[in-house]
MARLO-680936 format. One record per residue: residue in three letters; x, y, z of N, C-alpha, C in turn. Coordinates in pm, whole numbers, plus 32768, in hexadecimal, padded with zeros to 4 digits. Layout:
<rs>
ALAXYZXYZXYZ/...
</rs>
This chain:
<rs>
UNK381A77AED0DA388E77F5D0A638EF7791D06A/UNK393C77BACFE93972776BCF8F3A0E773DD005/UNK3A2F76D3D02F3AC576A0D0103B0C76FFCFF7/UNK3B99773CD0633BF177A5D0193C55771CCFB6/UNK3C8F7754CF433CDA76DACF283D6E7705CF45/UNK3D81769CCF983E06768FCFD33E9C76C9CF70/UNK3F04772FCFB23F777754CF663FCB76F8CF5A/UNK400376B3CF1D406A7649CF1640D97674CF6C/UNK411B7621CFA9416D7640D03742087681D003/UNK42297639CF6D42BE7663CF7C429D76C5CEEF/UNK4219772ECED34220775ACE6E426D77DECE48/UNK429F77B3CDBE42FF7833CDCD43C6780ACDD8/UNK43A377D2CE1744237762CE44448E770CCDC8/UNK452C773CCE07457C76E9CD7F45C7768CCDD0/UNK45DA7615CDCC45E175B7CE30466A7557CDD7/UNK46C47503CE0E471474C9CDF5471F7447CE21/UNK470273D6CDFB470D735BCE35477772F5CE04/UNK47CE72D6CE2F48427279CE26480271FCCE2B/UNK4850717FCDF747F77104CDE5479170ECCDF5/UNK47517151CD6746D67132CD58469E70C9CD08/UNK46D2705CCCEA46D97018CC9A46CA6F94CCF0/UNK467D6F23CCBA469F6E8BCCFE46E06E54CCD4/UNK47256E04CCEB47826D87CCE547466D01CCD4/UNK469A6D0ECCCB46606CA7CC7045CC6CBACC44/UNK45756C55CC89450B6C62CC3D44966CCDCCBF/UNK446D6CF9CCAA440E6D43CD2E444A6DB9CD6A/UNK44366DEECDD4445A6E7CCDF944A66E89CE77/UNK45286EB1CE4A458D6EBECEC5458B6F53CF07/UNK45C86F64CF6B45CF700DCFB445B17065CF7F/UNK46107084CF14463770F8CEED45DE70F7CE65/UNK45A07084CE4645507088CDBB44B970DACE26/UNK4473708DCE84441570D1CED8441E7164CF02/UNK44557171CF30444E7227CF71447E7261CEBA/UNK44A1724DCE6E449D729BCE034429729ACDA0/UNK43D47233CD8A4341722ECD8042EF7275CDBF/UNK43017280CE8342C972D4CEB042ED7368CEB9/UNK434E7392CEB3438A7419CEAB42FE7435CE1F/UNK432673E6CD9642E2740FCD44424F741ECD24/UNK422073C7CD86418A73E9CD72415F743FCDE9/UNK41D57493CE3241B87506CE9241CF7570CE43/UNK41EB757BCDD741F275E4CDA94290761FCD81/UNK430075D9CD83438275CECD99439F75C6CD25/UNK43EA7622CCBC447D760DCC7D44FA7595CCAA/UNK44FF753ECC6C455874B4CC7945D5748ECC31/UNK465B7493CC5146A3748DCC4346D273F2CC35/UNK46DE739ACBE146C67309CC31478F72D8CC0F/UNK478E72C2CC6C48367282CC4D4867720DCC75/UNK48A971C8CC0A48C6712DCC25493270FBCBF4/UNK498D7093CC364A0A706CCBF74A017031CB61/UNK49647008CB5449416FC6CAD848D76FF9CA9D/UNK48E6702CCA43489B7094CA1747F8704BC9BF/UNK48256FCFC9B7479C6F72C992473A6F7AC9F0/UNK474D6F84CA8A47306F96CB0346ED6FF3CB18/UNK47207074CAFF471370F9CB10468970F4CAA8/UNK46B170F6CA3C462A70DFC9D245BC70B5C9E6/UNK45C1703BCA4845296FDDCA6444F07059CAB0/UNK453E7092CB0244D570CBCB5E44847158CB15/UNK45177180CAE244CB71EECA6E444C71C8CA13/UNK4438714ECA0D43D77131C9B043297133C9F7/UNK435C70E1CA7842D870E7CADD42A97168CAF8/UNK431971CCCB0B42F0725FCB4242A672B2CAD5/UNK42F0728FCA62427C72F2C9D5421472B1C9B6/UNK41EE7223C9DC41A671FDC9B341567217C9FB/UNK4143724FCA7C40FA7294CB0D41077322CAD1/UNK41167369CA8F412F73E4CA4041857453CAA6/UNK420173E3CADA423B7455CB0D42C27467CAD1/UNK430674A5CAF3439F74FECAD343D474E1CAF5/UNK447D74A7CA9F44D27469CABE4544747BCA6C/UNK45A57439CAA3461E73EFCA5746777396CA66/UNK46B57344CA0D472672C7CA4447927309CA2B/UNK482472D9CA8248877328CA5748EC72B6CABB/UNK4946727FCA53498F720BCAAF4A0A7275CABD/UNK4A537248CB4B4A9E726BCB964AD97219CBF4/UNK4B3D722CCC2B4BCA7200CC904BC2724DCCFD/UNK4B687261CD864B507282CDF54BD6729CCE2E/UNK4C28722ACE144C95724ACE624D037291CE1A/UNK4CEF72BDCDC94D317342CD8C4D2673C7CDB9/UNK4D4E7412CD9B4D24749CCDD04D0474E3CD50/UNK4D4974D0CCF14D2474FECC5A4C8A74EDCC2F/UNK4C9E7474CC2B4BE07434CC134BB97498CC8A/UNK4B9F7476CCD54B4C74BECD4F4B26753CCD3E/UNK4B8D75A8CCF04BAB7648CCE44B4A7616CC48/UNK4B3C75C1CBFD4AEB75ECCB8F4A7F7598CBAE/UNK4A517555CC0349B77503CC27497475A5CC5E/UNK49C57632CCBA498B768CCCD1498476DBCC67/UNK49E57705CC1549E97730CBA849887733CB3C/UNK497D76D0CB1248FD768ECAAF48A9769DCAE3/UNK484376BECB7947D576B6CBC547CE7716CBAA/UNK480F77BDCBBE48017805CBC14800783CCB3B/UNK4836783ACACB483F7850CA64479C7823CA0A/UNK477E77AECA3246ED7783CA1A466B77F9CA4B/UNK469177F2CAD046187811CB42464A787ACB8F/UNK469378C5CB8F46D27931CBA546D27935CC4B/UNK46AE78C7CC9146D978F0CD0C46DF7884CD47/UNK46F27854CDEC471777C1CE2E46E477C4CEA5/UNK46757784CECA461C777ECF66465276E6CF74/UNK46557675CF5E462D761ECFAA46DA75C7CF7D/UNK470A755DCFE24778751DCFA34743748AD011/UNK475E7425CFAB472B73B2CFE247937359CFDE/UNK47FC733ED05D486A72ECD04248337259D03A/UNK481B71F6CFFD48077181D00A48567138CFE6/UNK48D0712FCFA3492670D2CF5F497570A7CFE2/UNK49836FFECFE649BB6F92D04649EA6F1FD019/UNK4A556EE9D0344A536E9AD01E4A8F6E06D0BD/UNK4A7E6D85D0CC4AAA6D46D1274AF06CE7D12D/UNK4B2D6CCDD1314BB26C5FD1294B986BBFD160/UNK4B176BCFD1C84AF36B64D1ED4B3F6B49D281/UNK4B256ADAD2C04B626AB9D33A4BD16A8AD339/UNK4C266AFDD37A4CCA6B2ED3834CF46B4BD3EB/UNK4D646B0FD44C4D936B7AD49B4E386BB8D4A6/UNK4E096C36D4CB4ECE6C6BD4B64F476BF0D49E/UNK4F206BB2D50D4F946B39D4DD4F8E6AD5D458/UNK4F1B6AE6D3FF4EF16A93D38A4F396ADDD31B/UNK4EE46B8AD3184ED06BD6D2CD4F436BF6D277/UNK4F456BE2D21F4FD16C17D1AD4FB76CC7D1A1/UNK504D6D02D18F502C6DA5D1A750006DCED106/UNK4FCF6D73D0B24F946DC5D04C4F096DB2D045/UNK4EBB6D70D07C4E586D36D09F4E176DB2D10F/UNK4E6A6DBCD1764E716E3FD1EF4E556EBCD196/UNK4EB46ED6D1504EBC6F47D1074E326F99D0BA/UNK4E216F2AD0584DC06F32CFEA4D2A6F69D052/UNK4D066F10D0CD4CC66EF9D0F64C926F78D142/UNK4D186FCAD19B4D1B7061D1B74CF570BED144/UNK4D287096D0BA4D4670D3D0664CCF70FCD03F/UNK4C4F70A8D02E4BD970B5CFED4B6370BFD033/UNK4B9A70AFD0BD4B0E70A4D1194B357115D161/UNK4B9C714AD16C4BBE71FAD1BE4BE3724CD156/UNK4C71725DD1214CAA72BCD0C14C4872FDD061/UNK4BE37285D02C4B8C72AFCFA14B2A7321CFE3/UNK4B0772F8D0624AC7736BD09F4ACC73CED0B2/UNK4B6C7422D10B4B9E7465D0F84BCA74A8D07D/UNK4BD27481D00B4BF174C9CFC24B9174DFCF44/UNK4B0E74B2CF8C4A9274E5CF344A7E7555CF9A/UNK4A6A7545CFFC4A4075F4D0484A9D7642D06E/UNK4B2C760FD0134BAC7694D02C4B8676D6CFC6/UNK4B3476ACCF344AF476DFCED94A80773ECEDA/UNK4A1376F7CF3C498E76F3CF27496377A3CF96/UNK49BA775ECFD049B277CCD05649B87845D03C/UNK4A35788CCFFC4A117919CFCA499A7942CF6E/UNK497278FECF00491F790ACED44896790ACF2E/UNK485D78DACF7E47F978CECFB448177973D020/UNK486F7949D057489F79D9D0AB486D7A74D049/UNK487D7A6ACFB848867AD9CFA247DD7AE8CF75/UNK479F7A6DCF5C470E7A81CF5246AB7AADCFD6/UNK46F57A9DD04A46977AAAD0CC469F7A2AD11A/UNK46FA79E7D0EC46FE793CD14E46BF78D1D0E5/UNK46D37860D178469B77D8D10F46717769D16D/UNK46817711D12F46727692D19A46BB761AD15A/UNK473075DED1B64787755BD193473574E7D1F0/UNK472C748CD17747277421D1C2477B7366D186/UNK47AB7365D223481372E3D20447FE7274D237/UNK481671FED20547C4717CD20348437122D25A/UNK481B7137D2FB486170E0D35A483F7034D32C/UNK48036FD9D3C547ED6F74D3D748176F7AD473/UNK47836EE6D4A647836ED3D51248266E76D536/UNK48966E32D4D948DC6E14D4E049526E75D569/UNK49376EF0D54449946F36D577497C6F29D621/UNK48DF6F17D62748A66F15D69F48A46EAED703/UNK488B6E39D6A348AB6DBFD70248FE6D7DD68E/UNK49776D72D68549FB6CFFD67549B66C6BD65B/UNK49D26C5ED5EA49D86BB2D5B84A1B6B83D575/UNK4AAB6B8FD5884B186B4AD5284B296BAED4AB/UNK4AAE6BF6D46E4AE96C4ED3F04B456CA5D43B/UNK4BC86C80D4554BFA6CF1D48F4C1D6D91D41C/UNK4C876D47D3D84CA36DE8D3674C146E1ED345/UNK4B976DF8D3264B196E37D3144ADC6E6ED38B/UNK4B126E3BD4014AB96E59D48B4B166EF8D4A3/UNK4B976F0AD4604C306F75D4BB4BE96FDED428/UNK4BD76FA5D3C14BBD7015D36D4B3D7059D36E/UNK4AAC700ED3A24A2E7065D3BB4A2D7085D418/UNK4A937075D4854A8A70C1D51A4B05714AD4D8/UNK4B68713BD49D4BA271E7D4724B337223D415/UNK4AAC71E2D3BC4A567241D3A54A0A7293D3F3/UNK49E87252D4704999728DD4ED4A1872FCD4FC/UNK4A6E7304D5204AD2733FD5544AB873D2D4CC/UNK4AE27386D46B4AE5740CD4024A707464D3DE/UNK4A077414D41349607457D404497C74C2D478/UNK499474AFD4FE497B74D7D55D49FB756BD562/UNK4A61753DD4F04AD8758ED52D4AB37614D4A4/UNK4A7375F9D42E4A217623D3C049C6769AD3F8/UNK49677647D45D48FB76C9D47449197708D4C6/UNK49A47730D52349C77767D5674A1277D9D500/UNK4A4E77A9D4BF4AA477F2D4884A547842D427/UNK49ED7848D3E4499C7876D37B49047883D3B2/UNK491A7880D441485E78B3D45348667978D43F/UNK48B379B7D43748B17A3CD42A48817A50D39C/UNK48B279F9D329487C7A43D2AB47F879D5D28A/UNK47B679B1D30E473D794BD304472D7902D2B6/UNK47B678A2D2AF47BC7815D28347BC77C6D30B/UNK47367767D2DB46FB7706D34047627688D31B/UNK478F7650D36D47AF75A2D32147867539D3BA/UNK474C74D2D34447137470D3D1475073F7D396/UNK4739737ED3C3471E731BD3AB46F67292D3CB/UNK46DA723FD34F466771C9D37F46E5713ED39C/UNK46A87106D41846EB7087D42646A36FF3D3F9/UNK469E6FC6D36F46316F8DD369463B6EEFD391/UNK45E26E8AD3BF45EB6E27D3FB45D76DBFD384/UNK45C36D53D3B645BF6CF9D33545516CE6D2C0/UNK454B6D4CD2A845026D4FD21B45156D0BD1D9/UNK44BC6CCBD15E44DA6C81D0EA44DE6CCDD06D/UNK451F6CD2D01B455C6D0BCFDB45BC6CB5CF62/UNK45D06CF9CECA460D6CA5CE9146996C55CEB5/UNK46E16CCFCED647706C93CF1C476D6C27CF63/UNK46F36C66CFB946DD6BB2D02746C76B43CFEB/UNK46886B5CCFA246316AC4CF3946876A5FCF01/UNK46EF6ADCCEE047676A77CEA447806A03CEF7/UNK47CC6A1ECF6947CA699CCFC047876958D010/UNK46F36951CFE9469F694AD05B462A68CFD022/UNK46146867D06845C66811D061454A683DD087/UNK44C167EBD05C44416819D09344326809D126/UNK44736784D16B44816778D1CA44B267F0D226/UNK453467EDD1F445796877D248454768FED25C/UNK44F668F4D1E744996976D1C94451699BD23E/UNK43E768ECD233438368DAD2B043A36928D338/UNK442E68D0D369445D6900D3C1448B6953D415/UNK44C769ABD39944F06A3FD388447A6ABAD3A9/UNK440C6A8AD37E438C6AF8D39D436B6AC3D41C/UNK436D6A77D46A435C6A4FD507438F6A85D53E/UNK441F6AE5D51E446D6B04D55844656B71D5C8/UNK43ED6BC8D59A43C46C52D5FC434F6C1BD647/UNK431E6C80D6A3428D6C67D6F5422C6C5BD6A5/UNK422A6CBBD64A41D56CC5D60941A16C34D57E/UNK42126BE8D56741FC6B4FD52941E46B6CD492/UNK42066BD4D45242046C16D3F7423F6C35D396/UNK423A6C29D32042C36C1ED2D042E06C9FD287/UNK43536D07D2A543526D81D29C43866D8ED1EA/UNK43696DDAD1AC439A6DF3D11E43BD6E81D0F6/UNK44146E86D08244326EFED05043DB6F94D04E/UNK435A6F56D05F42CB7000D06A430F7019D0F7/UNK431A6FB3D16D42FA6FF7D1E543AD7064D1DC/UNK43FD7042D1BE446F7095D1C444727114D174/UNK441B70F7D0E64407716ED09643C771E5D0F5/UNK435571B6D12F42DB7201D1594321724DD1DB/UNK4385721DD21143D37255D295441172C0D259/UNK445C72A6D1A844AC72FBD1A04451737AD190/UNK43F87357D132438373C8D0F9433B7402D190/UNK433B7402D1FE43227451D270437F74A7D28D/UNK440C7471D280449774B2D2B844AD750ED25D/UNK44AD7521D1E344A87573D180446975E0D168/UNK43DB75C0D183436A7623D184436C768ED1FC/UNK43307701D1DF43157758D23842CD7748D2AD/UNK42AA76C3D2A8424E769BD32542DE7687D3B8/UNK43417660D37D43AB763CD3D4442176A8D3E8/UNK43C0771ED3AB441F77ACD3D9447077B1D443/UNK4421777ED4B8448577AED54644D9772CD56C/UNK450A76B6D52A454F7662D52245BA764ED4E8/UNK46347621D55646C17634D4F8470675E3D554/UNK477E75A2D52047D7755AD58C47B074CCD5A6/UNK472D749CD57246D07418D5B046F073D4D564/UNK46CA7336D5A946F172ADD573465772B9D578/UNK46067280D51545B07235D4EE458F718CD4EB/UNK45957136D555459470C6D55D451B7074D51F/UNK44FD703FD47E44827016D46744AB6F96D450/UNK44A36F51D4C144AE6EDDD4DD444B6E33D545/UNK43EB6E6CD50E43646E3FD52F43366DE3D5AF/UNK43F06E2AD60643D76E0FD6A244626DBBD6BC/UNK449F6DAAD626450B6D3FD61745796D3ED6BD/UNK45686DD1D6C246016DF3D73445B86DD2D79E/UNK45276DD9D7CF45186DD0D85B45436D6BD888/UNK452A6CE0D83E455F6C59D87A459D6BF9D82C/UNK46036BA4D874465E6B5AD85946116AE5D7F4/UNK467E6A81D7B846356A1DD74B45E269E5D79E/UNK45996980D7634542691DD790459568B2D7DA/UNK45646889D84C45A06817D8A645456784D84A/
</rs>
């Protein structure tokens, strides 16, 4: 008997991904889970502070013959935000999936270092932009039958290492995921999210020696060097109908990073 051939997981699906774009050469977060959204079968929304950004990925996804668009935007606006849903819907006439990924980190800071515009910016783009993509996103999905949010923590929040303003702002995402699916599990909006561990990634590359690199993938049990697919592929579960009865969760894909302390 022939192979049934498999339904694509997010088919059917109009999906929204915030920094979807890299910041250099190879594939960061939000460029991964929007590749995969698209070869699940997903309508793609791709949004980026730099719209050159936004484009690369648009280019990989049609060239995989899937469906898309670039559309640069200001997360931490609320205007942009009301037309990143706007334009989705106007395209694709409806909104299942919202993929918060836009972050940014200030580096190793503490309250007593930190200048309050530095603080600010830092709340500003790694919480606010969130909130006010699913003060958008949310009715719309509500009036289709629900959806699924997903927002891009870090093991930072979990175990403390000097990023402090990055460690206070992905621990109020846990907070806003958790305070999200309480408040919106009635019109069956799911929201989860991933805490991801030290992945390599373009952002990282920037400051990062081969050495440090080395080192950096030692870092979990597993001795493994985690990259932008494994965070995509978490989101593309959380999204999909496979993770129907899931809401409120931290997703830790961190390749064991939290169980144990650095290397002695």
């Amino acid at each position: 008997m022939a192979e049934a051939t498999r339904k694509p997981r997010l088919e059917g699906m109009v999906s929204i991904v915030t920094g979807a774009g890299s910041r250099g050469p190879g594939v960061g977060n939000g460029k991964a889970a929007a590749v995969l959204f698209a070869r699940e079968g997903a309508k793609v929304t791709l949004v980026d502070s730099v719209l050159a950004r936004a484009e690369e990925t648009q280019a990989m996804i049609r060239d995989e013959g899937g469906e898309c668009f670039a559309m640069e935007a200001n997360v931490t606006s609320g205007e942009d935000c009301k037309a990143i849903v706007d334009e989705t819907v106007r395209r694709y006439g409806r909104l299942d999936i919202l993929h918060n990924n836009v972050g940014i980190d200030p580096g190793i800071v503490s309250v007593v270092d930190v200048d309050e515009p530095t603080w600010d910016e830092t709340m500003d783009v790694n919480v606010k932009s969130m909130m006010l993509t699913s003060k958008h996103a949310i009715p719309v999905m509500a009036a289709n039958g629900g959806g699924a949010i997903i927002n891009i923590s870090s093991i930072s929040t979990l175990r403390p290492r000097g990023l402090t303003p990055y460690s206070v702002s992905k621990g109020a995402v846990i907070a806003l995921t958790k305070a999200m699916a309480v408040d919106h599990a009635a019109q069956l909006v799911r929201v989860n999210c991933i805490a991801p561990g030290p992945v390599y990634t373009p952002m990282v590359a920037e400051h990062m020696t081969p050495e440090r690199r080395a080192q950096r993938a030692k870092a979990s049990p597993l001795g493994i060097e985690g990259t932008a697919w494994d965070i995509g592929y978490a989101a593309l579960f959380l999204a999909s109908p496979e993770a129907r009865w899931i809401t409120g969760q931290v997703l830790v894909v961190d390749g064991g990073a939290t169980l144990q302390g650095p290397p002695r």
